[in-house]
C-alpha positions as CSV (number, residue, x, y, z in Angstrom):
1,X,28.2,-16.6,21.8
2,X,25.0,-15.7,19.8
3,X,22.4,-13.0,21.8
4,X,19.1,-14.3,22.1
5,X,16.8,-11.7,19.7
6,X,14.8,-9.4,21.8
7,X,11.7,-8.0,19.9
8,X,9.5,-5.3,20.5
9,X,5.5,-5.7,20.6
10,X,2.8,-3.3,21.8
11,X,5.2,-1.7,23.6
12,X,6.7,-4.1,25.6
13,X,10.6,-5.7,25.3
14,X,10.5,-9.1,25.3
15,X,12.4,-12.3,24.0
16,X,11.5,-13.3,20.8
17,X,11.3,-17.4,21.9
18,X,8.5,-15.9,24.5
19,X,6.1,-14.7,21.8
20,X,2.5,-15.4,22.1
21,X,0.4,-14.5,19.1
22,X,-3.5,-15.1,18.7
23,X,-4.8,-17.3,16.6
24,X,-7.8,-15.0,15.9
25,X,-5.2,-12.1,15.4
26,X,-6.0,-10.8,11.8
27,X,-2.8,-10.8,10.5
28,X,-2.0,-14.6,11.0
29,X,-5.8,-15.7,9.9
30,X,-6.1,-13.1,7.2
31,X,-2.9,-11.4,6.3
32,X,-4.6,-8.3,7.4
33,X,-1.7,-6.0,8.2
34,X,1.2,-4.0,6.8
35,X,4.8,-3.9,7.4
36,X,8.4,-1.8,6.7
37,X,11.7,-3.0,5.7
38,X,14.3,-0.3,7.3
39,X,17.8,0.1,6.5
40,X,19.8,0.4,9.6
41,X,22.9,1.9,9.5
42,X,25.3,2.1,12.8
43,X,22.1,1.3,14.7
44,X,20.2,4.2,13.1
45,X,17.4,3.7,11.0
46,X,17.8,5.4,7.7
47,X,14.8,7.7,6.7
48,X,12.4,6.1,9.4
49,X,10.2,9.1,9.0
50,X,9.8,8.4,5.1
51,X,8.9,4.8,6.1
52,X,6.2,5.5,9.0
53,X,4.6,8.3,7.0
54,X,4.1,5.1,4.4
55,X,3.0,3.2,6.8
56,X,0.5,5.8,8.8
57,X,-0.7,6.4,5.4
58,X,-1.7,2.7,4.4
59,X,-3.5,2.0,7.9
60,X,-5.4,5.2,7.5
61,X,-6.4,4.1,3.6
62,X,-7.6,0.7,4.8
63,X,-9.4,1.8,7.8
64,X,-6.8,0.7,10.7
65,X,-7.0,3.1,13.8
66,X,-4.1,6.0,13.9
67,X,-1.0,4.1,14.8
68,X,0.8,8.1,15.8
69,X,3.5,9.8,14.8
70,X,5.9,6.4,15.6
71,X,8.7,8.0,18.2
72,X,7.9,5.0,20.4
73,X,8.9,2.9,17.2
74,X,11.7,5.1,16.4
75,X,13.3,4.7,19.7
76,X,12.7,0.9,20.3
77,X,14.5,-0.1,16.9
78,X,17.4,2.1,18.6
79,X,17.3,0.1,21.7
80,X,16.7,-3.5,19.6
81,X,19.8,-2.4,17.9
82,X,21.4,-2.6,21.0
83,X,20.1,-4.9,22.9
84,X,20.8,-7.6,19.8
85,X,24.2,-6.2,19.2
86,X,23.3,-5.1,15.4
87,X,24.9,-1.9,13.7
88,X,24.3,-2.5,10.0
89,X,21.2,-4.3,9.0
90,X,17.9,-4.3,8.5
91,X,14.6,-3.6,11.0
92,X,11.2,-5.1,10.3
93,X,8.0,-3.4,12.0
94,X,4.8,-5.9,11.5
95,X,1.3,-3.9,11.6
96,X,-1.5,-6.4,12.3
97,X,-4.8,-5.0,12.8
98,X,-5.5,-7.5,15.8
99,X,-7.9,-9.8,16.8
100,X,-11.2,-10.0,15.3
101,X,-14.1,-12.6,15.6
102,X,-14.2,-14.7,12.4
103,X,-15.2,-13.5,8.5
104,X,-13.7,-11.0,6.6
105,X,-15.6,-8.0,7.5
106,X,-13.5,-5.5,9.2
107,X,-14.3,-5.2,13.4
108,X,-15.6,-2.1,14.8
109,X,-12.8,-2.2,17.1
110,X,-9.5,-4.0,17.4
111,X,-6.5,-3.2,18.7
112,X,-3.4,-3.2,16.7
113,X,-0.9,-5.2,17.3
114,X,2.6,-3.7,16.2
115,X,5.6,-5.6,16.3
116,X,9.4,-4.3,16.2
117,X,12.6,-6.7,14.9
118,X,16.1,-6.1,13.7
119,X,18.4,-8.6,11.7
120,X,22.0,-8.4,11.0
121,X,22.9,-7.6,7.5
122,X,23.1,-10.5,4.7
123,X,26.3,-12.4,3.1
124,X,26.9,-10.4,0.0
125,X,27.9,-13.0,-2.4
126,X,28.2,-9.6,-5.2
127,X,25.9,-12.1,-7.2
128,X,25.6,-10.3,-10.7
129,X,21.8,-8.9,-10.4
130,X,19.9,-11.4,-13.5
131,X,16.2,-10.7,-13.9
132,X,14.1,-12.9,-15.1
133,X,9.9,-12.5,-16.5
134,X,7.7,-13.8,-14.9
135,X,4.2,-14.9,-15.2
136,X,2.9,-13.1,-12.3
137,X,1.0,-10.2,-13.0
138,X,0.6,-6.7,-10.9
139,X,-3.2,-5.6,-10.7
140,X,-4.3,-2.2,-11.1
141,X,-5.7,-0.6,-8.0
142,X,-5.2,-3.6,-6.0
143,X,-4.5,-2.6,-2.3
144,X,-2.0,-5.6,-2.6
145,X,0.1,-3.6,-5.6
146,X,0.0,-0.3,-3.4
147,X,0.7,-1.2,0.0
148,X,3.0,-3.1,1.6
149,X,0.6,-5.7,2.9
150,X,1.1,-8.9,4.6
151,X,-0.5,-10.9,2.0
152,X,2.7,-10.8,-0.2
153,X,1.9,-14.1,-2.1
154,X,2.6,-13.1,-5.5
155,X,6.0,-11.5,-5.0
156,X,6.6,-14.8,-2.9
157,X,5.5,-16.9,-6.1
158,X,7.3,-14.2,-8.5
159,X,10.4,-15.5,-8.7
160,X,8.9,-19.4,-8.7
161,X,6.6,-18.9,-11.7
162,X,8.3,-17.6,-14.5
163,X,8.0,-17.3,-18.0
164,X,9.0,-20.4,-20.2
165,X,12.6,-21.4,-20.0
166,X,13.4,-18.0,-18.3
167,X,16.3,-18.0,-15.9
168,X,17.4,-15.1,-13.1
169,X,17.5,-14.1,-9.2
170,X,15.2,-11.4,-9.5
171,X,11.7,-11.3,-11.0
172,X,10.7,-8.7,-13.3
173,X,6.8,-8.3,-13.5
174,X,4.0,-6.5,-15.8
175,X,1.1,-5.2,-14.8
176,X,-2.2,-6.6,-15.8
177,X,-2.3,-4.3,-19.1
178,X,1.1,-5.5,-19.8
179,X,2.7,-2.7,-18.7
180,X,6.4,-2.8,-17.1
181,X,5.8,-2.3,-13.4
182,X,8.7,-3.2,-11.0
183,X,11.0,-6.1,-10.1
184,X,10.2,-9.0,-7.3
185,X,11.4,-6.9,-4.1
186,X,12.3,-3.7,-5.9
187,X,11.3,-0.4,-7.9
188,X,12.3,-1.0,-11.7
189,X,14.6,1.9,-13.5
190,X,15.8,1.8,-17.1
191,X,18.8,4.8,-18.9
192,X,18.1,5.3,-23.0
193,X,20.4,8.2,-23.9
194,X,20.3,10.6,-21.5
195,X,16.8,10.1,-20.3
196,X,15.8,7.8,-17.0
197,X,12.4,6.3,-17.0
198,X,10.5,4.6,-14.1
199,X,6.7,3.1,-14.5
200,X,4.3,5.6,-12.9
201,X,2.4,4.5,-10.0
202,X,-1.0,3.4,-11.7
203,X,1.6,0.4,-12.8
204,X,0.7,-1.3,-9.6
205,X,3.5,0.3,-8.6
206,X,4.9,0.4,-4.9
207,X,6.1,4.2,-4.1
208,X,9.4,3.1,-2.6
209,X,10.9,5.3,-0.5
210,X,14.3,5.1,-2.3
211,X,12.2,5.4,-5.7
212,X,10.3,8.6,-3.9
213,X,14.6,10.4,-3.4
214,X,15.1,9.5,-6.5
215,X,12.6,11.1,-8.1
216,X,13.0,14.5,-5.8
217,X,16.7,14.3,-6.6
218,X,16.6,13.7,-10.3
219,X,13.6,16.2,-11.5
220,X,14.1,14.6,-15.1
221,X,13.2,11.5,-14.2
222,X,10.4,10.3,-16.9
223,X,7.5,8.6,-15.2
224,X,4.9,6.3,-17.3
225,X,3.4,3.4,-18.9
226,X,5.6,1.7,-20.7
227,X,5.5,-1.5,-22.6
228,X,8.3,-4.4,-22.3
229,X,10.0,-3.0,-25.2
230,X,11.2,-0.1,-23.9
231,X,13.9,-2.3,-22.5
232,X,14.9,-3.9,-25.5
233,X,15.7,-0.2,-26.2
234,X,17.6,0.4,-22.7
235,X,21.3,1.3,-21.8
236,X,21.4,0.4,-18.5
237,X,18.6,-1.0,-16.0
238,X,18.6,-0.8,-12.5
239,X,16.8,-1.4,-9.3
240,X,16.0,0.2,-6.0
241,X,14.7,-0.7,-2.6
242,X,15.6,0.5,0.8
243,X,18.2,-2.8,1.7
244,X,20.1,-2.4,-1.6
245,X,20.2,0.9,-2.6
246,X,20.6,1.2,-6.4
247,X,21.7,-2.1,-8.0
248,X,22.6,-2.4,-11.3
249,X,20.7,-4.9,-13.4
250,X,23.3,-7.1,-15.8
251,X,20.5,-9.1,-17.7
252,X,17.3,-9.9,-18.4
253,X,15.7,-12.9,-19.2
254,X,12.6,-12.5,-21.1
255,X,12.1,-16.4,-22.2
256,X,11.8,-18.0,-25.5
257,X,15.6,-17.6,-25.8
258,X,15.6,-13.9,-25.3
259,X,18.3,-12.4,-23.0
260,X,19.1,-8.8,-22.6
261,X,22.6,-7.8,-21.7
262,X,23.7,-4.8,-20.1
263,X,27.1,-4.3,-20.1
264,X,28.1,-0.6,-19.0
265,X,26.3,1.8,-16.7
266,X,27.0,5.2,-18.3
267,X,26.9,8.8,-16.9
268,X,23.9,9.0,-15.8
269,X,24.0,5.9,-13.9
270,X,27.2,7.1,-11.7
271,X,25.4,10.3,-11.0
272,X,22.7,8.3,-9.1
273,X,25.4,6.3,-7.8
274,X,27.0,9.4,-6.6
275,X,23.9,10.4,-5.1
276,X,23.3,7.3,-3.6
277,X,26.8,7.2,-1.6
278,X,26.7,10.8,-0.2
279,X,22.7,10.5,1.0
């Protein structure tokens, strides 16, 4: 028998079919919000501090009101876990910054509205991990490119618009000075030699948390602009997020006939792996 999902909003428990949400709620209207994707791993959430210190950080750059120091949050995803029967999966908190009378300017006061859900882990289909170029571009000092926003249109449309004849499950995008930024849902990594590279954050680059222990863990980590050939050059390529981990990235598909192929990973890959399985 499937359990009906119980949510968290503002506080309260409640069944997800009983949700009410305002039209005039900024979020809906305006995609004026934020929002995490948390690992959860035997019902705990892994590195929920990282992620609401991300999140705390964002609202206060855009002007939301102080959302706190998120125990409430951290203890309702521990209670959804249990309440919708979910060990290993993911949780979603939504950060809208309410309801405001209509126009863009921002309202001298709204009250959040903060909503908590879990999900039970994915299929894995171990689907070989194909990127593909596309024609979306990543702006430069965009708050889009540097927050995880609601209005998250052109990683929808990443993997829709690609470059001509490209092919993949996973976008790989520029920024707008052509620079290599990051894939569709993920931080971009690349091995040449024994050197790791990453683009720096003035790539439009998320700061993804897994990214962020990466980067502590592995001081030699090479941060930067970097055109699209640097890949053409690359041992291995890899991506990170919080669901996934490290993934290793078996081709690229940069159109006009061009595919990149990666067959091994190398030492220096299954030292992050290492890394990766003991965190």
């Amino acid at each position: 028998m499937s359990v009906e999902e119980t949510v968290w909003i503002n506080g309260v428990f409640c069944a997800a079919k009983d949700i009410v949400w305002p039209l005039s709620d900024r979020g809906l209207s305006l995609g004026d919000g934020l929002f995490e994707t948390i690992c959860l791993q035997k019902g705990n959430p892994r590195f929920f501090s990282a992620h609401w210190q991300r999140l705390r950080n964002s609202s206060m750059e855009l002007l939301f009101d102080d959302i706190g120091n998120g125990e409430a949050a951290l203890s309702a995803l521990h209670e959804l876990a249990i309440r919708n029967k979910i060990k290993n999966g993911s949780a979603r908190i939504l950060l809208s910054r309410g309801v405001g009378s209509r126009g863009i300017n921002i309202p001298n006061s709204a009250r959040a509205n903060l909503l908590l859900r879990v999900f039970p882990e994915p299929v894995d289909t171990n689907q070989p991990l194909h990127l593909a170029l596309s024609t979306i571009r990543r702006v430069q000092g965009n708050p889009s490119s540097v927050h995880k926003t609601l209005s998250h249109i052109d990683m929808v449309m990443s993997r829709r618009l690609l470059v001509s004849g490209a092919k993949g499950n996973e976008s790989l995008l520029l920024d707008n000075e052509g620079h290599l930024s990051c894939a569709g849902t993920a931080n971009l990594f690349w091995i040449t030699g024994d050197n790791i590279y990453t683009p720096s954050i003035s790539c439009a680059v998320l700061a993804g948390i897994t990214r962020a222990r990466l980067l502590e863990k592995f001081g030699n980590i090479k941060t930067g602009e970097y055109p699209l050939e640097n890949l053409r050059k690359a041992d291995a390529v890899f991506i990170t997020n919080a669901l996934i981990g490290v993934k290793a990235v078996k081709q690229i598909d940069l159109g006009d006939n061009e595919i990149l192929q990666f067959a091994g990973s190398g030492s220096q890959f299954k030292k992050i792996i290492y890394f990766m399985k003991r965190a």
